[in-house]
C-alpha positions as CSV (number, residue, x, y, z in Angstrom):
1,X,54.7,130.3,77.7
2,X,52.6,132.9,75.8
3,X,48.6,132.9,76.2
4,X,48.5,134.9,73.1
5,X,50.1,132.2,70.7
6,X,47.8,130.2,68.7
7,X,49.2,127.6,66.6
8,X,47.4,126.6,63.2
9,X,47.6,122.7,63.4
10,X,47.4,123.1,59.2
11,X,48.6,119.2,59.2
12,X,47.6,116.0,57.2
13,X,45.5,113.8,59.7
14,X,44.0,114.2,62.6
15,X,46.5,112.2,64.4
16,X,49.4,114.2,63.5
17,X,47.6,117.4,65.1
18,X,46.7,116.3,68.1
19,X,50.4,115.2,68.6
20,X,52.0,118.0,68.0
21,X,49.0,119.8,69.9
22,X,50.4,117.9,73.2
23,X,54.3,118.8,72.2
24,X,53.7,122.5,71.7
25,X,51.2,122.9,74.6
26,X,53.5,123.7,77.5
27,X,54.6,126.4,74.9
28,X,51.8,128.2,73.4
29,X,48.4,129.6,74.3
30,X,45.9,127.3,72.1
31,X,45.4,125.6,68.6
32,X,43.7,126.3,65.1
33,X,42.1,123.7,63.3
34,X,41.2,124.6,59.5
35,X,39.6,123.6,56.9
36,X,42.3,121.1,55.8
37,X,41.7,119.4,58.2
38,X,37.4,120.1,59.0
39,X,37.3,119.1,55.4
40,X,39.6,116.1,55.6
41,X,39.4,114.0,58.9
42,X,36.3,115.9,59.5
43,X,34.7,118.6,62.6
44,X,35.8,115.6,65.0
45,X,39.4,116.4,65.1
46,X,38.1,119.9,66.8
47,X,37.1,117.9,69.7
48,X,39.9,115.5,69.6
49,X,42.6,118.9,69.7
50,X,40.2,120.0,72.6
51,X,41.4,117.3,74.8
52,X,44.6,118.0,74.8
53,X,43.7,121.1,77.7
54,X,44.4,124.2,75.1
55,X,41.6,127.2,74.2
56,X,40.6,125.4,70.1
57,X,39.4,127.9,67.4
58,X,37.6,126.1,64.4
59,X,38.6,128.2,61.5
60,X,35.8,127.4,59.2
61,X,35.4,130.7,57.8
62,X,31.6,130.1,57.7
63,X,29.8,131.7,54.6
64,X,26.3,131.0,54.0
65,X,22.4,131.3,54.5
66,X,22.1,132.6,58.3
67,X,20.3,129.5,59.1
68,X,22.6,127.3,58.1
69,X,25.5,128.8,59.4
70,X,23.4,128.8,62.6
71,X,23.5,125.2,62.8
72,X,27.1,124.8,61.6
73,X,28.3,127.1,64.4
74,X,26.2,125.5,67.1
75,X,27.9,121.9,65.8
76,X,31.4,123.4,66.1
77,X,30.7,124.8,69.8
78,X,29.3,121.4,70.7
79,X,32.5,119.6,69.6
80,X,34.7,122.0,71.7
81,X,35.8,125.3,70.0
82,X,36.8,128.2,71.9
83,X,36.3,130.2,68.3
84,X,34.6,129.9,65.6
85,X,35.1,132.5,62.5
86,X,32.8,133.7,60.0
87,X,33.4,135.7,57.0
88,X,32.5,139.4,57.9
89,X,31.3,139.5,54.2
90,X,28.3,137.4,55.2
91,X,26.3,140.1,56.1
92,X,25.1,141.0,59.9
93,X,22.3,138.8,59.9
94,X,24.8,135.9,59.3
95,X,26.7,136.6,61.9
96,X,24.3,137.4,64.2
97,X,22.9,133.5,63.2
98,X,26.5,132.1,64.0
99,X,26.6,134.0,67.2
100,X,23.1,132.6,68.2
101,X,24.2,129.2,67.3
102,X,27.3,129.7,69.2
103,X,25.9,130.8,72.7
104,X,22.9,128.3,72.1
105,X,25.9,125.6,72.4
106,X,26.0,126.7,76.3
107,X,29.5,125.7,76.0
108,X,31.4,129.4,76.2
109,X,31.7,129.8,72.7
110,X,32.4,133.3,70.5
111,X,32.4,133.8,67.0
112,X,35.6,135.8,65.2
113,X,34.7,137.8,62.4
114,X,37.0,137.1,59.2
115,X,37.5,140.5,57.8
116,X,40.4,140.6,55.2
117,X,42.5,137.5,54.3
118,X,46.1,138.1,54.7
119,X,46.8,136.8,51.6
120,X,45.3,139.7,49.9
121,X,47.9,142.2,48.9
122,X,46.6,146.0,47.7
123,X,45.9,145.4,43.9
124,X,43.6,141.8,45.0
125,X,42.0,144.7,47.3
126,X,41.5,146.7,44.1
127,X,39.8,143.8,42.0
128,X,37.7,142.4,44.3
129,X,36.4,146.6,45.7
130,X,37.1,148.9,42.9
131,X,38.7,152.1,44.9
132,X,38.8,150.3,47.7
133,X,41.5,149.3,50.5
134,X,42.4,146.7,52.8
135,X,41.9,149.3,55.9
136,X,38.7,150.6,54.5
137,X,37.0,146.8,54.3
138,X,38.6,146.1,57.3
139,X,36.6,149.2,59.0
140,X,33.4,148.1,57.1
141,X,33.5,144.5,58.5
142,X,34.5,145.5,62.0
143,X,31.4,147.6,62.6
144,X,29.1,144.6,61.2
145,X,31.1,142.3,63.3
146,X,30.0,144.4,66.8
147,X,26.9,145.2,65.4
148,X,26.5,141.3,65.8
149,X,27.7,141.3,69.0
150,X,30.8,138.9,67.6
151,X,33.4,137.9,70.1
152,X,36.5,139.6,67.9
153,X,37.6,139.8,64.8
154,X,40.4,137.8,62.9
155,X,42.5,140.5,61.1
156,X,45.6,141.6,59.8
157,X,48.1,143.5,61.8
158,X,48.6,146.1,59.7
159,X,44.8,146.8,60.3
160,X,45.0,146.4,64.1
161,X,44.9,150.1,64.5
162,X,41.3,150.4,62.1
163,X,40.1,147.8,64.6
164,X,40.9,149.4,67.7
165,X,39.6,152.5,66.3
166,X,36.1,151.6,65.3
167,X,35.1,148.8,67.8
168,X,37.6,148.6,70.7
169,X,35.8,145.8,72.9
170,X,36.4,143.4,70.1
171,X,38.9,140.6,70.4
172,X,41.9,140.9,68.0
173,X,43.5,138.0,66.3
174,X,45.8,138.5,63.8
175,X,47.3,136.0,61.2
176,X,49.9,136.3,58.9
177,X,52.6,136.2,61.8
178,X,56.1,135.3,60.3
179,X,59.5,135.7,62.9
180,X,62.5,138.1,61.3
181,X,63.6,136.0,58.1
182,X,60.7,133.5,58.1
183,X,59.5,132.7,54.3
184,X,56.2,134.7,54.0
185,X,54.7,132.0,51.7
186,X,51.0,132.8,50.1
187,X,50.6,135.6,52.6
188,X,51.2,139.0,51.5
189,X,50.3,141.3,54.8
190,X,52.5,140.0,57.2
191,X,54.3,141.7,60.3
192,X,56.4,139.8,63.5
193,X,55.0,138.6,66.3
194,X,56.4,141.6,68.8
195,X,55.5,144.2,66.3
196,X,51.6,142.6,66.2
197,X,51.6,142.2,70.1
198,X,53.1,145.9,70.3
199,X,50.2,147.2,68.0
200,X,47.6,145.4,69.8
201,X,47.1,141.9,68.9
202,X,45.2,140.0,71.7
203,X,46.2,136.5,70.0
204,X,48.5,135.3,67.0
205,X,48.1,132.7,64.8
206,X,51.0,130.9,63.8
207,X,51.4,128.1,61.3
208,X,53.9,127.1,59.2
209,X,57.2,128.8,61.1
210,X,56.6,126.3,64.1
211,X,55.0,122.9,62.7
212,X,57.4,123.2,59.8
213,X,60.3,123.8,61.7
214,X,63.4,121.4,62.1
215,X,61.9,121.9,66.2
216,X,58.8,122.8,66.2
217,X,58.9,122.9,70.2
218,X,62.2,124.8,70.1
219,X,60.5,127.3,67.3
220,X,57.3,127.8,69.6
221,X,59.2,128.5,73.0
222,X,61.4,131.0,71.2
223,X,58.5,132.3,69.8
224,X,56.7,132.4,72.9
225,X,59.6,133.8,74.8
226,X,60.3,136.6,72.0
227,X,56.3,137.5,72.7
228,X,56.4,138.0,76.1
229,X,59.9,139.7,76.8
């Protein structure tokens, strides 16, 4: 088993999650529950995955007024989640509200910092910050996240090294992870799971190549074991 691997549960219903939750859990390190399904069978399926025994981050990229993402994180926490992210983008005083509404949960909670997507390739960089790049945001929102005292940051690999260079204490969790020959799909910043873990990733998040798999517990164990040899 690998602690690092965290599998994104991205599945229709609630149900389905927390059965493949139990099936890949003598396999993998924890569970991600997104928005398809906080937006579909609703912030209850975080504490439903919970039970299952695994570390649960709620990926609901939280972007808002610092008081309400205050109360939206301190829900989250309540229901069970190990993690909850934010978007970096938000502004210090956001996260510093998500943070505050995490540890007011009393329930060992951390908030991960979303700094670039991983489905934004260099020109999607360019449009959205004019002579910008994915390392330089990436540096930008790191500093905010520690200035916030966030528990880590959810990053790409490729900009694992920016991470470790401007805030080091920072928890590193890196999406985007597709095996040798996997189908990238909609992400475009992608790197294997031994090349993330060899340039510092503290946790992977992995999706589609396990819970679409023929086996998604025989894709998860080889997975794992790949990780850790």
């Amino acid at each position: 088993m690998s602690d690092r691997i965290l599998v994104a549960l991205d599945l229709a219903t609630a149900e389905d999650a927390v059965r493949l939750a139990r099936q890949l859990a003598p396999h993998v390190g924890g569970f991600k529950v997104g928005l398809g399904l906080l937006y579909g069978p609703g912030p209850a399926t975080v504490a439903a995955v919970a039970e299952v025994g695994k570390p649960v981050f709620a990926d609901a990229k939280l972007h808002d007024i610092p008081s309400q993402v205050e109360r939206a994180a301190r829900r989250l926490a309540a229901l069970g989640a190990r993690w909850i992210t934010a978007h970096a983008a938000g502004g210090v005083a956001m996260l510093e509200a998500a943070t505050a509404g995490a540890t007011a949960a009393a329930t060992g909670s951390g908030i991960l910092a979303v700094t670039v997507l991983t489905s934004l390739g260099p020109a999607d960089v360019e449009r959205i910050a004019p002579g910008s790049t994915a390392g330089k945001l990436t540096s930008r929102m790191t500093r905010a996240a520690a200035e916030a005292s966030c528990e880590g940051v959810i990053c790409s690999a490729r900009e694992l090294g920016v991470v470790a260079q401007v805030a080091p204490g920072l928890v590193k969790v890196t999406p985007g992870i597709r095996p040798a020959g996997s189908d990238p799909g909609d992400q475009e910043r992608t790197m294997s799971p031994t090349e993330a873990v060899q340039r510092g990733a503290d946790y992977l998040v992995i999706g589609r190549p396990i819970t679409r798999a023929d086996d998604p517990v025989a894709a998860a164990a080889a997975i794992s074991e790949a990780v850790e040899s």
